[in-house]
N, C-alpha and C positions, 0 to 999 in steps of 0.2 A: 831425154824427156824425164819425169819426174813419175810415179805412181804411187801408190797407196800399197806398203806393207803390213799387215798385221802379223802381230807381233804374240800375241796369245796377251792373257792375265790384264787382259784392256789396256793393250798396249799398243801402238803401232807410229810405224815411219815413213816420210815422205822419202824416198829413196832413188835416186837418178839411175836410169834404165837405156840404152843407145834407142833410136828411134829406131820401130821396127823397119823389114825389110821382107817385102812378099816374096816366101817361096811358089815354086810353078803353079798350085793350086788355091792359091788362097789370096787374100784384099787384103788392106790395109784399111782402118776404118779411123777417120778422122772421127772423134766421140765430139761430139754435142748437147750430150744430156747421158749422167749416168745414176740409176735411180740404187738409193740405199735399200737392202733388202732386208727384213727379218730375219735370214736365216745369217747374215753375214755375222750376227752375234755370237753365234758357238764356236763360228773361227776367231774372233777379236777377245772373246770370252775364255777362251779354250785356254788349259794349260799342263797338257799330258804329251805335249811332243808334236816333232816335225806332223805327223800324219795328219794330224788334228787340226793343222795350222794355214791350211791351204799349200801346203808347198809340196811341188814335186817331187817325183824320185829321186832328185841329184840332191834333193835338197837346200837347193836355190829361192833365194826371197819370189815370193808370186805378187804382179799384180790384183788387188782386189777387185770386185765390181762383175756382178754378174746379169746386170739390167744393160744393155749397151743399147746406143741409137745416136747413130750420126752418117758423114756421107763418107762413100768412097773415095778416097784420091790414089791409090796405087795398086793394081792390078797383077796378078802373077799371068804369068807363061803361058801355061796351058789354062786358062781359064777362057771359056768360050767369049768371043764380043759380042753373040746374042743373049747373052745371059745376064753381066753387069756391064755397068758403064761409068767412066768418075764423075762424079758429081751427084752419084744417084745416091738418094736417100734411103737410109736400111735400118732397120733393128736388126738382132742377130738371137738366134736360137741356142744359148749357150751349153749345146754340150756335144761331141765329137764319138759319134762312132765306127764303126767299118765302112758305113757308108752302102753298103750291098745285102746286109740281111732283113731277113723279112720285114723287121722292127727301125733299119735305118730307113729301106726305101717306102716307107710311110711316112717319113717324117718323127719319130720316134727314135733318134738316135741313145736316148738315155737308156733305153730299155735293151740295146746292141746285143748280139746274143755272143760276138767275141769280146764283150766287156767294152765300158765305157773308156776310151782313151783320154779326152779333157774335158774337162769340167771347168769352162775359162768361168775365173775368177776364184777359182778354187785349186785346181791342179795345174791351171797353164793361163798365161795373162790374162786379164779382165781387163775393164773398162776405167776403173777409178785412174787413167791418167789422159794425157792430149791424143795418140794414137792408140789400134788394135788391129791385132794381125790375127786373122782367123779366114778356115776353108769356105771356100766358095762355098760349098755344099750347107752352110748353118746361114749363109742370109737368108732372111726375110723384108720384102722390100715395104717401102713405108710410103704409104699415100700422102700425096701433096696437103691434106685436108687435116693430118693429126700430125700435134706438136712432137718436137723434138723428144719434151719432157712425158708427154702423153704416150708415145715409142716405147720409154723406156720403162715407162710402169705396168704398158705391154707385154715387156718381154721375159716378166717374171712373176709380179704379185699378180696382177690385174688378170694376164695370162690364164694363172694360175687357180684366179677364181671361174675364168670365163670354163676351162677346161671340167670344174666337178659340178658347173651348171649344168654343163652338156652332158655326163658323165649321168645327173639326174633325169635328164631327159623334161626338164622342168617346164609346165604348159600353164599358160596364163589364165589366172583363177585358183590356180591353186596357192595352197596358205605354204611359206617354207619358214624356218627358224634358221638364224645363220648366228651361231657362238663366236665371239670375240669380232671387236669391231677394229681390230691394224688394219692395215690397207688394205691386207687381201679381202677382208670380211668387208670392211666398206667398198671394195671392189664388187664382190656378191651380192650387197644391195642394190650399189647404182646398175647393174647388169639385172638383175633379179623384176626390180621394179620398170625396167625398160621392157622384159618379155611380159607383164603384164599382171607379177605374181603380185601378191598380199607378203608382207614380210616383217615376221618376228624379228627385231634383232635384239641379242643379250650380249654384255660385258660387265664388268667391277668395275672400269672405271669409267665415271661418271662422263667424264669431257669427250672421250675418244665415243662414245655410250649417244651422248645427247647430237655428237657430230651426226649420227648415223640417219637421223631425220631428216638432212639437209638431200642426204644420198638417194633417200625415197621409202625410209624404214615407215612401216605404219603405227606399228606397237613397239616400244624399247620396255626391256625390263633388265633392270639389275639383280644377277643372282645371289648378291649377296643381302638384298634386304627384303628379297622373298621368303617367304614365310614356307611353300611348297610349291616348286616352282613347276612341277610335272601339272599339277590343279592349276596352276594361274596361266601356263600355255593352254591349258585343255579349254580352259574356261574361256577361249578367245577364237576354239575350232568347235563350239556345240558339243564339247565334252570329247570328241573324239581324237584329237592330235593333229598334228600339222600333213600335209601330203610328203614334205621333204625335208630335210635338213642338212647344214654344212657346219662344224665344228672348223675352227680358221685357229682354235686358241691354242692348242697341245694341252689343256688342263685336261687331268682324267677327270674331274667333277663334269666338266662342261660334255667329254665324248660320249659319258655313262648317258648324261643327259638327255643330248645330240639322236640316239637310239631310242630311248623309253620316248621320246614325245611323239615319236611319229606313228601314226595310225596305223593299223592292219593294213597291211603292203604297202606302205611305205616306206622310202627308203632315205638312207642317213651317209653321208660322204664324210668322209677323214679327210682335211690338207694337213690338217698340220704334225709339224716334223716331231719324231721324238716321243719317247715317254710311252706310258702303259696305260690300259685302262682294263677295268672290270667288269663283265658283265656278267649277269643270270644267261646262258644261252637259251634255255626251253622257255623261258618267259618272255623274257626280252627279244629276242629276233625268232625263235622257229615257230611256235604257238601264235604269231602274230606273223605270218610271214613275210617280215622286216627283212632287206636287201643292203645290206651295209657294203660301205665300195669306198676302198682305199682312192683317191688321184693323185698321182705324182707331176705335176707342174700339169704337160700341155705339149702335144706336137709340133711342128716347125709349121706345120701346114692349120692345125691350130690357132698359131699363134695371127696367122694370117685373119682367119676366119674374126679372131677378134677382133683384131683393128678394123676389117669391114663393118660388124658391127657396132662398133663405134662412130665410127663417122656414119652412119647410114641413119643414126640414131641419137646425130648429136650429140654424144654426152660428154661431159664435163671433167673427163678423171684427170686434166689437171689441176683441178681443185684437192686432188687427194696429194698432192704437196704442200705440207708448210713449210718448208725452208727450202731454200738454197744457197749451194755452199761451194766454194771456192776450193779449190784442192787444198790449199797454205789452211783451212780451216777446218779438216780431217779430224786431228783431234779434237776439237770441238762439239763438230757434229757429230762423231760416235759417240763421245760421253753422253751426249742429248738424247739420241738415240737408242743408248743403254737403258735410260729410263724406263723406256715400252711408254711414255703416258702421250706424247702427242703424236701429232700424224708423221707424213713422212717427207722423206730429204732427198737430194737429189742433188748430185755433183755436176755444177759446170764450170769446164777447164777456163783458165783461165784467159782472157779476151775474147771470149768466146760466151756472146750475150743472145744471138739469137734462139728460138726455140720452135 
């Protein structure tokens, strides 16, 4: 079969791979949908070496692709027959740990307390090709009622929003500001406005910006042709701040932000990867007792949780794809993609049209 290698300095290769083969514990996942991720840029971007570059210890080219969703067709050994089945439809919770510590049997395997072993799509194959072999223990199974494409925007951005909503504990009526509109951040709105909240949403760019209304934003504002933008939030909460907030951008402008808008105990979440930011700590979070709370992606058991509410609630996040793209058309869509200016992509392999 064929996969997606990156290559570092925006580079990468369509590269042929033997079709996997399930060891005792693990599926084989025929892919149906593999959604392009925001953070795959700092590997495709990257140019300081093998580590940087998603590839193993040995060193070996990695499959990219760390959104996965499609069906079962091969089953390992020791995997119980009440647990998968072929044909069953799955996303996959992309990262591998002990399996047995506190942190894995929660569904939380990122957080492993003997270290994360793979990180598919980074340290050990992903999805950007036609098959994927991964342990029983990282599916999540996928309701007959969300698309293939809707899976897979589950199993990482969208996820990923749903997890630092929950993370806020967010209750409907209250006011939240969500910085940067990429997927994940328009993930937080369409989620956001479905629990019932009011929702700020800010970016620079205009288009990804004006998208965010469609999602359920009530107020859009551009921080770059705010004149004071702390005053023009306040002025939309009765002078007092918003109840919550989500930073989706990694801009230190937007996280310093993201914190000072929110009211007296309120509280401000970080997704996004990377980078520094500044604060006043006695003004900014303790004198105002402000609750700031890092989220890293999202549980297996999470991840679940989302796609219920999804379908339970309708919603539409297959509209948070604009393209899709053919594996033969990789380099393509990551240079598009490099841009950061429209939404987002999404690989299906090739003959492989339903979703």
């Amino acid at each position: 079969m064929k996969g997606i290698v990156f290559l570092g300095d925006k580079k990468l290769e369509i590269q042929n791979f033997p079709d996997p083969t399930p060891g005792p514990d693990d599926v084989i996942i025929e892919i149906q949908a593999s959604g392009m991720c925001g953070s795959d840029l700092k590997f495709y971007r990257a140019n300081n070496g093998p580590s940087s570059l998603g590839l193993g210890g040995d060193d070996k080219p990695v499959i990219a692709g760390h959104e996965p969703c499609g069906v079962i067709v091969e089953i390992g050994s020791n995997v119980p027959k009440n647990l998968v089945s072929k044909g069953m439809r799955v996303m996959q919770h992309h990262y591998q740990g002990c399996g047995t510590c506190s942190h894995c049997s929660t569904g939380w395997q990122q957080l492993c307390d003997s270290g994360v072993k793979a990180v598919f799509g980074v340290t050990g194959h992903g999805a950007h090709a036609k098959y994927m072999k991964c342990p029983v223990s990282t599916i999540v199974p996928l309701r007959d009622d969300i698309s293939f494409i809707a899976g897979a925007a589950i199993s990482c951005g969208t996820g990923t929003a749903w997890g630092a909503l929950e993370r806020l504990d967010l209750k409907a009526n209250q006011t939240i500001a969500i910085f940067g509109m990429g997927p994940v951040g328009l993930s937080a709105v369409m989620l956001a406005h479905s629990m019932g909240a009011k929702i700020i949403a800010l970016d620079t760019n205009k288009q990804r910006l004006n998208r965010s209304i469609e999602f359920g934003a009530d107020i859009i504002i551009n921080p770059a042709e705010s004149i004071d933008l702390l005053t023009e939030i306040k002025d939309h909460t009765k002078g007092l701040g918003v109840n919550a907030s989500i930073d989706a951008s990694s801009s230190p402008s937007a996280r310093s932000h993201s914190v000072k808008c929110v009211k007296t105990w309120g509280k401000a979440c970080f997704v996004g990867e990377g980078g520094e930011v500044t604060l006043d700590v006695s003004n900014d979070l303790l004198r105002r007792q402000v609750t700031l709370i890092g989220s890293w992606t999202f549980s297996k058991y999470g991840q679940a949780e989302c796609a219920d509410f999804v379908a339970e609630k309708d919603l539409d996040v297959d509209k948070l794809f604009t393209h899709k793209w053919s594996l033969k058309q990789a380099e393509e869509a990551y240079k598009l993609f490099d841009n950061q200016s429209d939404g987002k992509g999404v690989f299906i392999p090739e003959n492989i049209i339903s979703t």
